[in-house]
ROSE-50512 format. One record per residue (C-alpha): residue number from 1; residue in one letter; x, y, z. Coordinates in nm, 3 decimals, padded with zeros to 5 digits, m for minus. Example, Ala and Ser with C-alpha at 12.3 -4.5 7.8 and 13.67 -1.06 7.14 Angstrom:
% residues 2
<site><resi>1</resi><resn>a</resn><c1>01.230</c1><c2>m00.450</c2><c3>00.780</c3></site>
<site><resi>2</resi><resn>s</resn><c1>01.367</c1><c2>m00.106</c2><c3>00.714</c3></site>
//
This chain:
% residues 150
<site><resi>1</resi><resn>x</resn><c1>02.768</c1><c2>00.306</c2><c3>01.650</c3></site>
<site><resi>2</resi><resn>x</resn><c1>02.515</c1><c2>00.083</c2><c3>01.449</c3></site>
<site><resi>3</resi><resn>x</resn><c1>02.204</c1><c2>m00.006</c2><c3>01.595</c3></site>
<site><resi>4</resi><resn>x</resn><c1>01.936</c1><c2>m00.271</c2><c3>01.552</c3></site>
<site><resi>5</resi><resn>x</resn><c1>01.639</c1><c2>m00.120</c2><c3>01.725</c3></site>
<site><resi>6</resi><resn>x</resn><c1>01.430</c1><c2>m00.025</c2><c3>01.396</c3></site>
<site><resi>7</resi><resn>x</resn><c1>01.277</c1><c2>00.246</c2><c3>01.573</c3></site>
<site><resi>8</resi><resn>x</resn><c1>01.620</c1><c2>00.442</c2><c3>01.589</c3></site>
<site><resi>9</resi><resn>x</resn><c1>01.652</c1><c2>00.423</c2><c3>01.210</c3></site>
<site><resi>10</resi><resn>x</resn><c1>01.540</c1><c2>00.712</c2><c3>00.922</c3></site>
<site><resi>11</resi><resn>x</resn><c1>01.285</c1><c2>00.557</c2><c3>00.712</c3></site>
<site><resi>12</resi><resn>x</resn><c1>01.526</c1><c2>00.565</c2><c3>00.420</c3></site>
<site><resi>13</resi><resn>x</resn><c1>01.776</c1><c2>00.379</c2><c3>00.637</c3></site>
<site><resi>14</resi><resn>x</resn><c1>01.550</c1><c2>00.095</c2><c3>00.722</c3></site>
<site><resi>15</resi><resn>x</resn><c1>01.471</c1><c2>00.068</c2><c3>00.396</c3></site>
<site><resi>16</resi><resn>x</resn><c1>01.833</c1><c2>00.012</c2><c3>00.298</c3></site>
<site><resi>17</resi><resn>x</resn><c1>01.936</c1><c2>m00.244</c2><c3>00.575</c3></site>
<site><resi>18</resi><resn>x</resn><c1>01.632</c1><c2>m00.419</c2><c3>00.433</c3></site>
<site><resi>19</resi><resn>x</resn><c1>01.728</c1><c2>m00.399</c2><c3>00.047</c3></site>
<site><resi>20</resi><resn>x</resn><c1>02.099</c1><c2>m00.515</c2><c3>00.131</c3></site>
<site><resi>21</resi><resn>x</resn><c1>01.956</c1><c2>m00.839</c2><c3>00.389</c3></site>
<site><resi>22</resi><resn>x</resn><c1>01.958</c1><c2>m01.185</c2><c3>00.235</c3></site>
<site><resi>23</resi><resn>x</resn><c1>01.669</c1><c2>m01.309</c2><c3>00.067</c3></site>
<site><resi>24</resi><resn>x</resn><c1>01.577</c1><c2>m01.578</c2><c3>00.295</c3></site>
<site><resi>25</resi><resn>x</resn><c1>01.466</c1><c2>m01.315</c2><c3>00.546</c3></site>
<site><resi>26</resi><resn>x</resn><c1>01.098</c1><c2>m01.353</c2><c3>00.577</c3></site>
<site><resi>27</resi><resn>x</resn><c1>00.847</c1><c2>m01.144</c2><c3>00.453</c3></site>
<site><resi>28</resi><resn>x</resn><c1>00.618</c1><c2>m01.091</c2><c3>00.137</c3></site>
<site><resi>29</resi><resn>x</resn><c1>00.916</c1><c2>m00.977</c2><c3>m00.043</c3></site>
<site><resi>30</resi><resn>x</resn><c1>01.042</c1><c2>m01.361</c2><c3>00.028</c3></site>
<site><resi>31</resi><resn>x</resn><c1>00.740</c1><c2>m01.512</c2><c3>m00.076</c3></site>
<site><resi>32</resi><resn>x</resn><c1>00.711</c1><c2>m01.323</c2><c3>m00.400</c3></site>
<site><resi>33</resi><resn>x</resn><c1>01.097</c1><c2>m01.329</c2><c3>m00.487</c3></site>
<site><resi>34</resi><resn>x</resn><c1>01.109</c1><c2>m00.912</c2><c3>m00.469</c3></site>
<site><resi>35</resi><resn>x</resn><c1>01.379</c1><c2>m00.776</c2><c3>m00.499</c3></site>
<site><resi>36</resi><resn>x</resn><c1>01.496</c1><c2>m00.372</c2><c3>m00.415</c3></site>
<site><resi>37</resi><resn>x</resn><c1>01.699</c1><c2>m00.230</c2><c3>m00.732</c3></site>
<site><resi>38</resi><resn>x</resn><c1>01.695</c1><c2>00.107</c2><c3>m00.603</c3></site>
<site><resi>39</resi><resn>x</resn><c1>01.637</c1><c2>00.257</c2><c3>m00.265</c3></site>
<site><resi>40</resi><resn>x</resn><c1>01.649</c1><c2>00.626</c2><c3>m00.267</c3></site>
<site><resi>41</resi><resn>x</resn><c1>01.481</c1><c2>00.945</c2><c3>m00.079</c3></site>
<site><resi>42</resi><resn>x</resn><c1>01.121</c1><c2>00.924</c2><c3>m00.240</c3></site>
<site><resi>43</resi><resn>x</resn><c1>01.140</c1><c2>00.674</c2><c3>m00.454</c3></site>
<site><resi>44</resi><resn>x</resn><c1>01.153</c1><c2>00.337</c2><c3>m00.469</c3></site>
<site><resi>45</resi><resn>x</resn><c1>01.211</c1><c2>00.054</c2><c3>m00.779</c3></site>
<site><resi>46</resi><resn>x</resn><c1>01.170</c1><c2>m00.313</c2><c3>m00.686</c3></site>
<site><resi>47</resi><resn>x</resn><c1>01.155</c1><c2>m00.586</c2><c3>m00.900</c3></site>
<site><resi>48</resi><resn>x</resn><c1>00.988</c1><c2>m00.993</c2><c3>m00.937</c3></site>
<site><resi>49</resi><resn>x</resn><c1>00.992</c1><c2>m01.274</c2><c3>m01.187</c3></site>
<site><resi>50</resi><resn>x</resn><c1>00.670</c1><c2>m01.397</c2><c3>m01.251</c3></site>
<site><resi>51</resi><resn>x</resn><c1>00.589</c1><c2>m01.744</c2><c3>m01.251</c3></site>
<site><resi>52</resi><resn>x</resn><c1>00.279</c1><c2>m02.048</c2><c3>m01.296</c3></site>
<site><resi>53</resi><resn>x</resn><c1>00.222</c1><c2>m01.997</c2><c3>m00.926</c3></site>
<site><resi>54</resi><resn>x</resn><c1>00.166</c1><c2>m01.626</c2><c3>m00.993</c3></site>
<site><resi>55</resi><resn>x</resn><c1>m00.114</c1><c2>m01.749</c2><c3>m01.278</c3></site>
<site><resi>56</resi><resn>x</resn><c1>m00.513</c1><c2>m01.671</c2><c3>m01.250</c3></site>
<site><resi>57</resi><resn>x</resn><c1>m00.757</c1><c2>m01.868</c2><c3>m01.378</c3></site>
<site><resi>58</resi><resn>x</resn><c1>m00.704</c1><c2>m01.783</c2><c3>m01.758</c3></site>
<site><resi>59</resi><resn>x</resn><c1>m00.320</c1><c2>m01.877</c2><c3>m01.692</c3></site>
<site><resi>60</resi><resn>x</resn><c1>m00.170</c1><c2>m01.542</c2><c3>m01.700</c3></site>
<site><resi>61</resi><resn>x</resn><c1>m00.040</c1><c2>m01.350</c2><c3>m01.378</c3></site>
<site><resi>62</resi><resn>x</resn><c1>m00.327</c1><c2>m01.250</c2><c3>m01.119</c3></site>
<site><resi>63</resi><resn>x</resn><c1>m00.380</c1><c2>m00.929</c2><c3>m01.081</c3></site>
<site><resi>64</resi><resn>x</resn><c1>m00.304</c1><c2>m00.945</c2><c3>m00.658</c3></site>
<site><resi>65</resi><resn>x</resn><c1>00.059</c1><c2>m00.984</c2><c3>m00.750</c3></site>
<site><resi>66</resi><resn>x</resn><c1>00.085</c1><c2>m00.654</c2><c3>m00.938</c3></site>
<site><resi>67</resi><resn>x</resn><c1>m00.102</c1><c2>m00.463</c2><c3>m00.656</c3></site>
<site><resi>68</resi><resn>x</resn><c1>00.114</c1><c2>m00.608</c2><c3>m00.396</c3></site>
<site><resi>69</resi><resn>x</resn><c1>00.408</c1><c2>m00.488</c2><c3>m00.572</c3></site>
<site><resi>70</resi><resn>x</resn><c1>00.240</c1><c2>m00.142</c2><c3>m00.615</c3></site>
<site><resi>71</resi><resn>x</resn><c1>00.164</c1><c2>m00.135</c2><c3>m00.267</c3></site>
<site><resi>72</resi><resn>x</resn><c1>00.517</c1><c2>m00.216</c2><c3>m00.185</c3></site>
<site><resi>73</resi><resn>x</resn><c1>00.694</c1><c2>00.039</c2><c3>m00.394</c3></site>
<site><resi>74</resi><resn>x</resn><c1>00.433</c1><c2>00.304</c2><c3>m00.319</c3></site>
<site><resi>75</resi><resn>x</resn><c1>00.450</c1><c2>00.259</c2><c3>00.046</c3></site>
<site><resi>76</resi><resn>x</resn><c1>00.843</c1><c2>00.236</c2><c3>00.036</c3></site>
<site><resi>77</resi><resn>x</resn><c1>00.835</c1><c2>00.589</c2><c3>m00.134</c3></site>
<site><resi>78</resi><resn>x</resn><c1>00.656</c1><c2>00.738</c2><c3>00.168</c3></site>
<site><resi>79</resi><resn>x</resn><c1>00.889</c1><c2>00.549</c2><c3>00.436</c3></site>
<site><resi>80</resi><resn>x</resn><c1>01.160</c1><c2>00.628</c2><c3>00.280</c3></site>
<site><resi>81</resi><resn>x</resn><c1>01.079</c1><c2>01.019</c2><c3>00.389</c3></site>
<site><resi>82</resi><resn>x</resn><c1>00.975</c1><c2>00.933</c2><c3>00.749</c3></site>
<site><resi>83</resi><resn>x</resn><c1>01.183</c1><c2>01.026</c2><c3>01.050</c3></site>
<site><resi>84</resi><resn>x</resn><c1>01.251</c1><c2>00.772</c2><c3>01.271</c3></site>
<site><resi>85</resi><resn>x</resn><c1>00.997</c1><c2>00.669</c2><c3>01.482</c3></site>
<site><resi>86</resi><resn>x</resn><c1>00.753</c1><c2>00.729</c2><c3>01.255</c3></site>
<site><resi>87</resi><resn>x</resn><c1>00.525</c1><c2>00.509</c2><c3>01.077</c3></site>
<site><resi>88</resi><resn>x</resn><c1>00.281</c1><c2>00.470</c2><c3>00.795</c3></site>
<site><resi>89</resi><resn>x</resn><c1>m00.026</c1><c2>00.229</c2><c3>00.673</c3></site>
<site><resi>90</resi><resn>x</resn><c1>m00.197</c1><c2>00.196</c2><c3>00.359</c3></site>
<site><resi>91</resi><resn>x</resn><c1>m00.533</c1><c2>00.404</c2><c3>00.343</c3></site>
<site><resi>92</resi><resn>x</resn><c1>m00.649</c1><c2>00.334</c2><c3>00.027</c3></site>
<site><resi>93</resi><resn>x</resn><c1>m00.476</c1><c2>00.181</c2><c3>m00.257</c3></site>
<site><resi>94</resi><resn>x</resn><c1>m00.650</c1><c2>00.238</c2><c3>m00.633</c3></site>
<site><resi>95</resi><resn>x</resn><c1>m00.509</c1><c2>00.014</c2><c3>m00.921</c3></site>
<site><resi>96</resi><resn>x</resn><c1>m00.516</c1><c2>00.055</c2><c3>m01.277</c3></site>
<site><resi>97</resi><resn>x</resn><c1>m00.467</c1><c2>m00.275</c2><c3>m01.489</c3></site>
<site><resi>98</resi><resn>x</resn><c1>m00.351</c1><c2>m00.251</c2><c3>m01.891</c3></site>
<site><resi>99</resi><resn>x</resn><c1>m00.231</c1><c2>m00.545</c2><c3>m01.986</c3></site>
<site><resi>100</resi><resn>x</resn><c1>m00.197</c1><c2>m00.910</c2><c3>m01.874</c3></site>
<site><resi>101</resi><resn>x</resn><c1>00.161</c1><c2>m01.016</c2><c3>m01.764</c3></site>
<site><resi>102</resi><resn>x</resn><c1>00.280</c1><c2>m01.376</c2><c3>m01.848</c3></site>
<site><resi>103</resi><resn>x</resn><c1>00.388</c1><c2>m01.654</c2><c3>m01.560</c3></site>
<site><resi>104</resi><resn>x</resn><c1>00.687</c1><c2>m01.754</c2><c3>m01.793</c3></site>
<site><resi>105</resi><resn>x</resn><c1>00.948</c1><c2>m01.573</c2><c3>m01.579</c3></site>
<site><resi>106</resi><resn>x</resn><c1>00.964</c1><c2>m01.227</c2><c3>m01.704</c3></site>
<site><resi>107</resi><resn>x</resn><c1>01.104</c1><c2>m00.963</c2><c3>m01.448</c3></site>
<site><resi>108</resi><resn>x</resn><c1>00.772</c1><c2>m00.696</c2><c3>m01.388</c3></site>
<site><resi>109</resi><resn>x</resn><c1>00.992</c1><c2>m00.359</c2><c3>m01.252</c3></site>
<site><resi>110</resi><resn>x</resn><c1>00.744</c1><c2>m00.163</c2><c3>m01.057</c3></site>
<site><resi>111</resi><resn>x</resn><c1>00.850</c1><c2>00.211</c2><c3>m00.957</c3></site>
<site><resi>112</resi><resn>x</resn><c1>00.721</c1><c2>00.376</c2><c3>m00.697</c3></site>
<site><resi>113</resi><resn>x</resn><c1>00.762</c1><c2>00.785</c2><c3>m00.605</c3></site>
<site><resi>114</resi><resn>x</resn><c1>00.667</c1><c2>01.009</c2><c3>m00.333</c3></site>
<site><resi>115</resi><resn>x</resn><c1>00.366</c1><c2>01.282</c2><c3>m00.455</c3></site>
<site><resi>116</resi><resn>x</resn><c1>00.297</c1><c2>01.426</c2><c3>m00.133</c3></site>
<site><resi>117</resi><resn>x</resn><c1>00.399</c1><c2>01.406</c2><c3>00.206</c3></site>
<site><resi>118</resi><resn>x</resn><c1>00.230</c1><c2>01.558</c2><c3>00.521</c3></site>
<site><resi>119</resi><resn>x</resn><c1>00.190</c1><c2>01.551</c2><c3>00.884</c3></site>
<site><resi>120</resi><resn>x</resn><c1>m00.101</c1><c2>01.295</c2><c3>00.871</c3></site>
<site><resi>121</resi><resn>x</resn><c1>m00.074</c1><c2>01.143</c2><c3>00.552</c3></site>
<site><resi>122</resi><resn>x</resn><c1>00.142</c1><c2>01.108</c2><c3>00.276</c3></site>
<site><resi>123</resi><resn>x</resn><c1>00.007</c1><c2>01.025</c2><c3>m00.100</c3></site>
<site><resi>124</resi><resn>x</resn><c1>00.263</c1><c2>00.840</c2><c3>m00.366</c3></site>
<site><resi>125</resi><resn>x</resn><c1>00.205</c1><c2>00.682</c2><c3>m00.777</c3></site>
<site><resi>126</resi><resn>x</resn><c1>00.369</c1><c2>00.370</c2><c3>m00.893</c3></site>
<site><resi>127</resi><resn>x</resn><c1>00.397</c1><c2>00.221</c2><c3>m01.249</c3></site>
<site><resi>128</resi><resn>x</resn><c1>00.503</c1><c2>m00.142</c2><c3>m01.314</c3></site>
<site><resi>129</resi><resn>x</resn><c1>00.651</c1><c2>m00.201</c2><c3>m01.646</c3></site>
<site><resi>130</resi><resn>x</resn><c1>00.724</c1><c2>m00.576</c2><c3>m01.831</c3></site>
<site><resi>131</resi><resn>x</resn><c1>01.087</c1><c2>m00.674</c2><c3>m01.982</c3></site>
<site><resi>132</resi><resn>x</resn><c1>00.985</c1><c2>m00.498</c2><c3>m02.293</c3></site>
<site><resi>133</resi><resn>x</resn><c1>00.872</c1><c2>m00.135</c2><c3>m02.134</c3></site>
<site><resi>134</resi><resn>x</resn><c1>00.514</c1><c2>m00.189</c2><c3>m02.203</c3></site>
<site><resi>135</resi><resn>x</resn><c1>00.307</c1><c2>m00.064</c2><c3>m01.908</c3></site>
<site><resi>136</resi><resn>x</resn><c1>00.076</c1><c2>m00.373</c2><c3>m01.729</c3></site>
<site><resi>137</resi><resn>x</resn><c1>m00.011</c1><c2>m00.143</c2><c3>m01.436</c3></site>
<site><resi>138</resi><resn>x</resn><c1>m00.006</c1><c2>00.231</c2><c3>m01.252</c3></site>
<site><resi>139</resi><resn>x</resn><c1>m00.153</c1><c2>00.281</c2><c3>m00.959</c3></site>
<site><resi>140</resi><resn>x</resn><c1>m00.166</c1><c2>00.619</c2><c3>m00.636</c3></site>
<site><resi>141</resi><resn>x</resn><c1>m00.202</c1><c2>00.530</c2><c3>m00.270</c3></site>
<site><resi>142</resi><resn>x</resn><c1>m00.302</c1><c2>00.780</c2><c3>00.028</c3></site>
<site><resi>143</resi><resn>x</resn><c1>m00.089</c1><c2>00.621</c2><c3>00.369</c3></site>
<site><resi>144</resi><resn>x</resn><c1>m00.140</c1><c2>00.760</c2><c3>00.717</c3></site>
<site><resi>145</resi><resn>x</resn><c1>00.155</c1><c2>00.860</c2><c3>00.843</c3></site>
<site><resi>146</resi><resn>x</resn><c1>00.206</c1><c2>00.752</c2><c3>01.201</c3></site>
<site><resi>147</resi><resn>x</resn><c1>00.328</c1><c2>00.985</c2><c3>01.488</c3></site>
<site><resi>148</resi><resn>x</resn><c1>00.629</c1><c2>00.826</c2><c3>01.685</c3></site>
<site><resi>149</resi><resn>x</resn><c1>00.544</c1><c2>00.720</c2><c3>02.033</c3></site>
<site><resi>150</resi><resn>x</resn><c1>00.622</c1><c2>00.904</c2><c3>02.326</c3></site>
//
């Protein structure tokens, strides 16, 4: 029996009805053209290509679109451990920026993996690497981790 009530479904099971649903569906991952290249227990690897929308004022990509993809991988790690019924949110979210990324439509791969998780929160890291390797940001996360209802 499938079901559709999210609620029913592992946190690494979401995660994977959401990875394999069309693009159009909305969400940030829409807005941003994100992409899931790999789903698995703990760890997460999504992927974007930039573009001039994405661009700062000095032309290059803003800095918001590299934390939201952090955030998204990071916070994917952790859900993808949950039971179901449970939930998370983002505590605190700390961002390390190397390099500028260009809005010329180069894929940024961000990686995200589990460190820690426990009853009331859950702790993760997450990289996200240019076409050529080169690191343009890392990042760790603390989420609370959200008892089911009931």
């Amino acid at each position: 029996m499938t079901t559709t009530d999210p609620a029913a479904l592992t946190g690494l099971e979401l995660l994977r009805r959401v990875a394999a649903r069309p693009a159009d569906s909305p969400g940030i991952g829409r807005l941003l053209g994100m992409r899931f290249d790999e789903v698995e227990h703990g760890r997460i690897v999504m992927s974007l290509d930039t573009r001039p929308d994405f661009a700062n004022p000095l032309g290059t990509v803003h800095g918001g679109i590299a934390a939201t993809l952090l955030d998204a991988v990071m916070a994917c790690a952790v859900h993808s451990t949950l039971p179901a019924g449970v939930g998370y949110t983002t505590l605190e979210l700390k961002v390390n920026y190397i390099r500028s990324a260009h809005t010329d439509g180069q894929t940024l791969t961000a990686t995200g993996t589990l460190i820690h998780a426990g009853r009331s929160t859950a702790t993760a890291e997450g990289k996200v690497l240019d076409e050529s390797g080169k690191l343009v940001a890392h990042a760790t996360t603390t989420c609370m981790i959200l008892p089911a209802a009931g």
